[in-house]
C-alpha positions in Angstrom: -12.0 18.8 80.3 -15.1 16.6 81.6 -13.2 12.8 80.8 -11.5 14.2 83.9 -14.1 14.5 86.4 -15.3 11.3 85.7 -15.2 8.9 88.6 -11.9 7.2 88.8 -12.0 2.7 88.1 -10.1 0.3 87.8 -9.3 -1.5 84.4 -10.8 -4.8 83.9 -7.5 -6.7 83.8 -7.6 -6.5 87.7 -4.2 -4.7 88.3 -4.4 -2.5 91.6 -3.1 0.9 89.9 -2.4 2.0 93.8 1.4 2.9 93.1 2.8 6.0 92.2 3.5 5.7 88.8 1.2 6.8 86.0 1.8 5.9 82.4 0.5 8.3 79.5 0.6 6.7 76.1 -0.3 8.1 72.9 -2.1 6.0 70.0 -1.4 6.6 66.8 2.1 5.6 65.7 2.8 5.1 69.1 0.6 1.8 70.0 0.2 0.6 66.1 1.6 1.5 63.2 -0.6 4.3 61.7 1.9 5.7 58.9 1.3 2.2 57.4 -1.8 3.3 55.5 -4.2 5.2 57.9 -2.2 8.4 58.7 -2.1 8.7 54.6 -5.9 7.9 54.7 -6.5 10.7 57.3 -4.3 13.2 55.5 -5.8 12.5 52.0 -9.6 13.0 54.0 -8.2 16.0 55.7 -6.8 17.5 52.1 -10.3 16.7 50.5 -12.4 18.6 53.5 -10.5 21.6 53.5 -10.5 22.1 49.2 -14.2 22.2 49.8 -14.2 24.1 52.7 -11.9 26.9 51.5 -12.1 26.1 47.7 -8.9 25.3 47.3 -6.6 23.5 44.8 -5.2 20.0 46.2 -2.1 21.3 46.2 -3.1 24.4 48.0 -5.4 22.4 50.9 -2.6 20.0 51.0 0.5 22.4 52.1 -2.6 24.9 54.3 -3.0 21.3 56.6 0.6 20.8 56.7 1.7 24.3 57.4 -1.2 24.4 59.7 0.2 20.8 61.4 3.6 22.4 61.9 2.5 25.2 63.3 -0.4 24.2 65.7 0.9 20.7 66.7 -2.8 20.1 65.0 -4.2 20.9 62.0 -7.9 21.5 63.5 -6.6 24.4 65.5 -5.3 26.4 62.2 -8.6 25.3 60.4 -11.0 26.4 63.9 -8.7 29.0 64.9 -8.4 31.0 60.8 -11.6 29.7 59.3 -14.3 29.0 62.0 -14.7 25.1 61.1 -16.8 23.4 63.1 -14.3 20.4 65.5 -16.9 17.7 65.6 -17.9 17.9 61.8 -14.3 17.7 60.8 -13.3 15.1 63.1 -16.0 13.3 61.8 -15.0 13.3 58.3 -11.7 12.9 58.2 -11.3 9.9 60.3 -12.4 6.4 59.1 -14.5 4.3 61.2 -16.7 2.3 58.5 -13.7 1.5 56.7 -11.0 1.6 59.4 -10.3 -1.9 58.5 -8.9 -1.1 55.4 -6.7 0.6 56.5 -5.2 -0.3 60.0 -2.0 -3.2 60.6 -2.7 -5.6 63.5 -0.7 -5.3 66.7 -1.0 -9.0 68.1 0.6 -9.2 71.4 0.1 -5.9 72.5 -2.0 -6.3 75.7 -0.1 -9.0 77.0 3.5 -6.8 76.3 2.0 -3.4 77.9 0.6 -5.0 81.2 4.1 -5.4 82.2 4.4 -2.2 82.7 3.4 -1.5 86.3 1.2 1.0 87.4 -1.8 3.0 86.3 -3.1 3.5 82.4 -4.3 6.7 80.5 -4.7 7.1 76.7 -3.9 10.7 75.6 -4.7 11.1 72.5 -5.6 14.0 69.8 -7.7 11.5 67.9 -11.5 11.6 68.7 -13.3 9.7 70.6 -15.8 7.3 68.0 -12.3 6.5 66.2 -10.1 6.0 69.2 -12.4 3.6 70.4 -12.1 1.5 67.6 -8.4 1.6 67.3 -8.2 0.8 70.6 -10.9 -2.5 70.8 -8.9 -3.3 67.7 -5.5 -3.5 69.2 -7.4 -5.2 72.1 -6.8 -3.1 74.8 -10.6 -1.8 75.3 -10.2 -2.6 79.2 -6.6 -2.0 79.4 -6.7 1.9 80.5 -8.0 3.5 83.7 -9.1 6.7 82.1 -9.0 7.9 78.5 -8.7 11.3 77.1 -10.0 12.0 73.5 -9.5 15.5 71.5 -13.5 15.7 72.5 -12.3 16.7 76.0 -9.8 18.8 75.6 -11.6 22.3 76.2 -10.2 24.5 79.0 -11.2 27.9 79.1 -13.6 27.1 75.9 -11.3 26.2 73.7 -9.4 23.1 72.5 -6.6 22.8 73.5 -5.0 19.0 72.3 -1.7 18.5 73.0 1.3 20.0 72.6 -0.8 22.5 75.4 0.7 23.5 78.0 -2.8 24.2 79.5 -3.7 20.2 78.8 -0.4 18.9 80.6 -1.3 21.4 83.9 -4.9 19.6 83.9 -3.5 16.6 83.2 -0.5 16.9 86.0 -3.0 18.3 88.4 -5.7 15.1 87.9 -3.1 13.0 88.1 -2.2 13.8 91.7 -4.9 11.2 92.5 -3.9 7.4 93.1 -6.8 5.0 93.2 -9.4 8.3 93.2 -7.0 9.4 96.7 -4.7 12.4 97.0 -1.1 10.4 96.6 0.9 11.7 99.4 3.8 10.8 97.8 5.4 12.1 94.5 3.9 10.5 90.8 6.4 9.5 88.6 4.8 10.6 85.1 5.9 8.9 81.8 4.6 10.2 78.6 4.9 7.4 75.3 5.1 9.0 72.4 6.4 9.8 68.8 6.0 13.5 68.2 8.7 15.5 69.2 6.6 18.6 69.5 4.3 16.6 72.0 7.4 15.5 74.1 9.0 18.7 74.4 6.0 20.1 75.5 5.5 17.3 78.0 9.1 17.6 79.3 8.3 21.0 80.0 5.6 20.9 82.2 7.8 18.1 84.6 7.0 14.9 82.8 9.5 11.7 82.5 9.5 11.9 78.1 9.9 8.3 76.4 9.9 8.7 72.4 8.8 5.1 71.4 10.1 4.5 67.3 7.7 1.4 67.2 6.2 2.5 63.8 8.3 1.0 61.3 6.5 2.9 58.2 7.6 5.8 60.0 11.3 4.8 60.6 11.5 4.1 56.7 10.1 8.2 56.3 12.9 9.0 58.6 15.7 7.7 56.7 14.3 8.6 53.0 14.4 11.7 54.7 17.5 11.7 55.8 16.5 12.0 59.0 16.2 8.9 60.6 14.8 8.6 64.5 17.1 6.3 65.9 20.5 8.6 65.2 19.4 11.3 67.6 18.0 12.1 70.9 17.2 15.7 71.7 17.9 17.2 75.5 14.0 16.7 76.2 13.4 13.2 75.1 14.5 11.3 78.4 14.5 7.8 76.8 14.2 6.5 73.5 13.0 3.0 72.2 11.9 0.9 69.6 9.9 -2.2 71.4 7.7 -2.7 74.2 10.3 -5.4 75.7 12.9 -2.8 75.6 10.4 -0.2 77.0 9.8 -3.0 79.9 13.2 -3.9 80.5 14.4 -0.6 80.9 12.0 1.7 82.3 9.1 -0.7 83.2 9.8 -2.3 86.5 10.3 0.0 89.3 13.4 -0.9 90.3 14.9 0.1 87.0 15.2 3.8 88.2 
């Protein structure tokens, strides 16, 4: 997991992330709104690799990468794991960078609403590197975090393992002992962000503080055409639930809160 023995700095925006909290956030439908038109984009690219891959029907590559979703948490590890596909080559081509634009809402106000939240910064996400990147400088927050971790470093043992790993949170809980690149002597208060249930129960698991965050508002309209909607429930492992930063800062954000 090398994006973990990388030397420890600070973020440009000058905060001293010396305290004992440590804030994981996820990126896609967590800090924008992916299901507006890029999580469709990724799935429809997705769907299109594995018909030619496996020569398959639409139909038939479309329920293998969902089944495969459900099952995995991702559907690279059903596609690696079943069919010996090659990570980098489908990251590659399933996941828009030339045309990202076309496809990804604006978060205006993002930076300025997140840097209330006190302590240090790490992007966990499943996404790869060349496309988080983007999303990221896009959302302006290219020197918000103090450490980033892509799907491209997320072999242990040689294999991927992106979350909902266990293995990934016991890496991640274990680098994360370190404040300021020095052994903490006191306890880290961990808080995961994120909108996938299957990543939060895994996280709560392994000891973290779980925050579901229902900021995507495409994905709030899934929930209640599906009869399902995110806001009338809050399973035993999701700690808090919420729908804005503001809230998010209110609540949770200042230290004093707990």
């Amino acid at each position: 997991m090398a994006v973990l023995k990388r030397r420890y700095s600070k973020a440009s925006t000058g905060q001293n992330p010396r305290g004992a909290r440590l804030w994981l956030f996820d990126l896609d439908n967590t800090l924008h709104d992916a299901s507006w038109r890029l999580m469709s984009e990724i799935n429809r690219r997705m769907t299109l690799y594995i018909q030619a891959r496996l020569d398959l029907n639409q139909a038939e590559a479309s329920a293998l990468r969902a089944r495969y979703w459900k099952r995995y948490g991702a559907t690279l590890l059903g596609l690696v794991a079943h069919h010996g596909v090659d990570a980098a080559d489908f990251l590659q081509k399933t996941h828009p960078i030339e045309t990202l634009d076309d496809f990804f809402l604006p978060n205006p106000g993002l930076a300025r609403r997140l840097a209330k939240l006190k302590g240090e910064r790490w992007l966990v996400t499943n996404a790869p590197r060349s496309y988080a990147q983007e999303v990221v400088k896009r959302l302006g927050l290219q020197h918000f975090f103090h450490a980033a971790i892509y799907i491209d470093d997320m072999q242990i043992h040689g294999r991927l393992r992106p979350k909902p790993s266990r293995l990934l949170w016991a890496r991640i809980r274990h680098r994360s002992r370190l404040v300021g690149g020095q052994t903490s002597p006191l306890g880290r208060q961990r808080f995961f962000v994120d909108d996938s249930d299957g990543n939060l129960r895994s996280a709560y698991r392994q000891g973290l503080q779980t925050i579901r965050f229902n900021g995507s508002d495409s994905h709030a309209r899934l929930g209640w055409r599906l009869g399902r909607p995110f806001s009338a429930r809050r399973p035993s492992f999701v700690l808090h639930q919420v729908n804005s930063w503001s809230t998010l800062v209110r609540r949770i954000g200042r230290p004093q809160s707990l």
